[in-house]
C-alpha positions in Angstrom: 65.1 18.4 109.8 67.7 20.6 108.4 68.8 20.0 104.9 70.5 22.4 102.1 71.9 22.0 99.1 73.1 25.0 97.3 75.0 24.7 94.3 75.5 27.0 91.5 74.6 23.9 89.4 71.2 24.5 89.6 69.9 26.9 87.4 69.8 28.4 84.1 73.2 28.8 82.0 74.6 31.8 80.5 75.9 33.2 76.8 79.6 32.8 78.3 79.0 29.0 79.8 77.8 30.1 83.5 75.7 28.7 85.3 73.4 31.5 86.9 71.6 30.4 90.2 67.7 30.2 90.9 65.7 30.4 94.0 63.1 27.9 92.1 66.0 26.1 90.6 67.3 25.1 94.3 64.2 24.5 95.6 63.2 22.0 92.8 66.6 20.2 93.0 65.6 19.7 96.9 61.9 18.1 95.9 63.8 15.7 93.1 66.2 14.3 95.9 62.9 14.1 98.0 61.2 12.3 95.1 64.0 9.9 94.8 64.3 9.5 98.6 61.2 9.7 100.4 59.1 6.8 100.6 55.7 7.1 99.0 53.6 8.0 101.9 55.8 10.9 102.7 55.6 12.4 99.4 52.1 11.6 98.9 51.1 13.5 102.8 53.7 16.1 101.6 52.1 17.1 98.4 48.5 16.6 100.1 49.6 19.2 102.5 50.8 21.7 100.1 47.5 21.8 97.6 45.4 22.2 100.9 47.3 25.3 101.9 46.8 26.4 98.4 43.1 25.8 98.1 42.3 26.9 101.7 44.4 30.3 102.1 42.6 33.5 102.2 43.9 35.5 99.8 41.9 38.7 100.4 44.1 38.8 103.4 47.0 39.1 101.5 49.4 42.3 101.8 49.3 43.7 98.6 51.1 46.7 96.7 49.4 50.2 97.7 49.2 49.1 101.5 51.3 51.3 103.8 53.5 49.7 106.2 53.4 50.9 109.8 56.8 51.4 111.8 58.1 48.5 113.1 61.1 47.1 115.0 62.4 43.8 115.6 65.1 42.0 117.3 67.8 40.9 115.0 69.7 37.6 115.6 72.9 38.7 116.3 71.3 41.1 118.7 70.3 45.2 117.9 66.9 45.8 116.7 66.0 46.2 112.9 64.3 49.6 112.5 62.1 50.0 109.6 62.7 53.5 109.1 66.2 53.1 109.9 66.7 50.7 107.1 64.5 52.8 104.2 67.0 56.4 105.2 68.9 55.1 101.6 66.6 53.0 99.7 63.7 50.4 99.8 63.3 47.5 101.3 63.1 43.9 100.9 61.5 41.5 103.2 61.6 37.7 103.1 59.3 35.9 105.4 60.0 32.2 105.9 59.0 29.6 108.5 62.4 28.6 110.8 65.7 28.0 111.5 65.7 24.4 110.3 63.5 24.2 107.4 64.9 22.5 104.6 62.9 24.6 102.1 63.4 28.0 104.0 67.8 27.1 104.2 68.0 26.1 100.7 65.9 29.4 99.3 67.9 32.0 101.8 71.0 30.3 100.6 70.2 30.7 96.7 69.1 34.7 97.6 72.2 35.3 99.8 73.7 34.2 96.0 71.5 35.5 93.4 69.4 38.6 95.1 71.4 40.2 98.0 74.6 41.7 96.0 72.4 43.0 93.6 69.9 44.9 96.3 73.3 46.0 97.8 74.7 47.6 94.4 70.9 49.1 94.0 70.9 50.8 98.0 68.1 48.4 98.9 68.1 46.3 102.0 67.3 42.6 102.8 66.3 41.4 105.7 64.5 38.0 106.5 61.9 37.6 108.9 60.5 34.4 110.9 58.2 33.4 113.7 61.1 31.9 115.7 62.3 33.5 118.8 65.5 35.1 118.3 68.2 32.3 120.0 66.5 29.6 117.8 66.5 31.3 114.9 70.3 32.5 115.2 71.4 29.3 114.3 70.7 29.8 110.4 72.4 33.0 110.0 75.4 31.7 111.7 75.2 28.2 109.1 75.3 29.8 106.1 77.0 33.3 106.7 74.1 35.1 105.4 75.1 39.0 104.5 71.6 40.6 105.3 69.7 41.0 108.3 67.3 37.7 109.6 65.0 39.2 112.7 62.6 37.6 114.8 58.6 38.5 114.9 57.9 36.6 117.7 55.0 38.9 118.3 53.5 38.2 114.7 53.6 42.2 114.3 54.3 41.9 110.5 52.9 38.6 110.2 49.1 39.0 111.5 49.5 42.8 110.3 50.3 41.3 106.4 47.7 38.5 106.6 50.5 35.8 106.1 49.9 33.1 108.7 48.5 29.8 109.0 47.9 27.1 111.1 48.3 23.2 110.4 45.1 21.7 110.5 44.5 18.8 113.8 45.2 16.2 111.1 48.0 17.9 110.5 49.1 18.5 114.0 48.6 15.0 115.3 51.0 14.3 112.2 53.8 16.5 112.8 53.6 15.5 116.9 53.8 11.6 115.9 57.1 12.7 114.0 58.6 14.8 116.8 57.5 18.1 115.7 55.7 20.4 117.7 56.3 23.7 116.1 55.2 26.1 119.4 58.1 24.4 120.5 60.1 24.7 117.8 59.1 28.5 117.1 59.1 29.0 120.9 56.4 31.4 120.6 53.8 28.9 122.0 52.0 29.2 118.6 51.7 26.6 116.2 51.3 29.8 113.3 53.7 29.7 110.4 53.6 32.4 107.5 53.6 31.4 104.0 56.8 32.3 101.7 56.1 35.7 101.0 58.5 39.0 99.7 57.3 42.0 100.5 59.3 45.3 98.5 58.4 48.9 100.7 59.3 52.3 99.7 60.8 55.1 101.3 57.7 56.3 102.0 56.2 53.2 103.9 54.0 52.0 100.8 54.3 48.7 99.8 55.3 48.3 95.9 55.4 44.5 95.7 54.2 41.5 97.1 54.0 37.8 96.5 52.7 35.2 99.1 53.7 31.4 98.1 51.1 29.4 100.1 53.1 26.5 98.9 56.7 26.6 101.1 58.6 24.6 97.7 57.8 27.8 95.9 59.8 31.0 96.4 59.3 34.1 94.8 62.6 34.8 91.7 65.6 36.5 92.9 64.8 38.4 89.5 61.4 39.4 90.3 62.5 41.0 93.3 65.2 42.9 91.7 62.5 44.3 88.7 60.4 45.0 91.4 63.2 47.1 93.5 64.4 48.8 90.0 60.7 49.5 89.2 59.7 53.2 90.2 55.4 52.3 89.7 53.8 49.5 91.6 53.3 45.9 90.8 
């Protein structure tokens, strides 16, 4: 199921000739190899799916800026635990919530913000850290494939997840799909749940209170690496 692509190709070019990187740039380069690849059907169930999350997520559930963040801790893939209020002692932080270890959407975005968002946090004193579903010895496996730089920790326990209103199930339709294809996701997750969040960065302050968030109920849409980084430089909410 796994598939990636990163390459500094894909994206917008510069005043000196560069080529600088974008999440959306990657992610769009993945849906026209899809589009030339994919046979009809596919894209067509593939698209279907994508509008119905859309037009069926509760967005009133939604984190949004001005919510405070309870403490939290999670197991990190490489083992150790990532402590909220550990990681806010020098700055804010930056959580990206994706689906799992071998989603071709959620690899190619992590791969185009290990490029185009995490040394920039780093020079500003934020952290990153990305968060999935998956239990931690599943979800290893992307950290360790692409050499990520920041944190990825499990929340097995939907802690975060349920608590920022960010999860979904696939319909029965949906389900009886992804089961005909080999794809039973409470295996896959190894939570026993079939729940997936939506993309979603969430910024928090030092004090706990959330200054930025963006939920993508559609997974071929990420939030900017440049959004992120106004929203980290920005001392107001958004």
């Amino acid at each position: 199921m796994t598939q990636t692509g990163l390459t500094t190709q894909t994206g917008s070019t510069n005043q000196d000739g560069g080529t600088h990187v974008t999440v959306q740039g990657l992610l769009d380069s993945l849906q026209a190899t899809r589009d030339a690849e994919w046979p009809p059907e596919q894209l067509h169930a593939s698209a279907t799916l994508r509008r119905s999350l859309e037009a069926n997520a509760d967005r009133a559930r939604f984190v949004k800026p001005g919510d405070l963040v309870q403490p939290f801790a999670l197991p990190e893939v490489d083992g150790g635990q990532v402590v909220l209020t550990d990681l806010l002692a020098d700055g804010p932080v930056v959580l990206l919530f994706f689906r799992f270890a071998d989603c071709p959407a959620c690899n190619t975005a992590l791969s185009g913000y290990q490029v185009a968002l995490e040394p920039a946090l780093r020079e500003l004193g934020a952290r990153l850290v990305a968060i999935s579903p998956q239990v931690p010895e599943k979800l290893v496996a992307i950290k360790k494939r692409h050499h990520f730089d920041f944190l990825v920790a499990s929340d097995h326990e939907y802690t975060l997840i349920d608590t920022f209103g960010i999860g979904f199930d696939p319909d029965e339709e949906s389900k009886r799909k992804y089961l005909q294809g080999g794809h039973d996701f409470s295996v896959i997750l190894g939570t026993g749940r079939w729940t997936l969040p939506y993309p979603t960065v969430v910024v928090i302050d030092r004090d706990r209170v959330v200054r930025f968030a963006d939920v993508h109920p559609n997974w071929m849409i990420r939030t900017e690496a440049t959004t992120v980084l106004d929203a980290v430089r920005s001392p107001g909410q958004r």
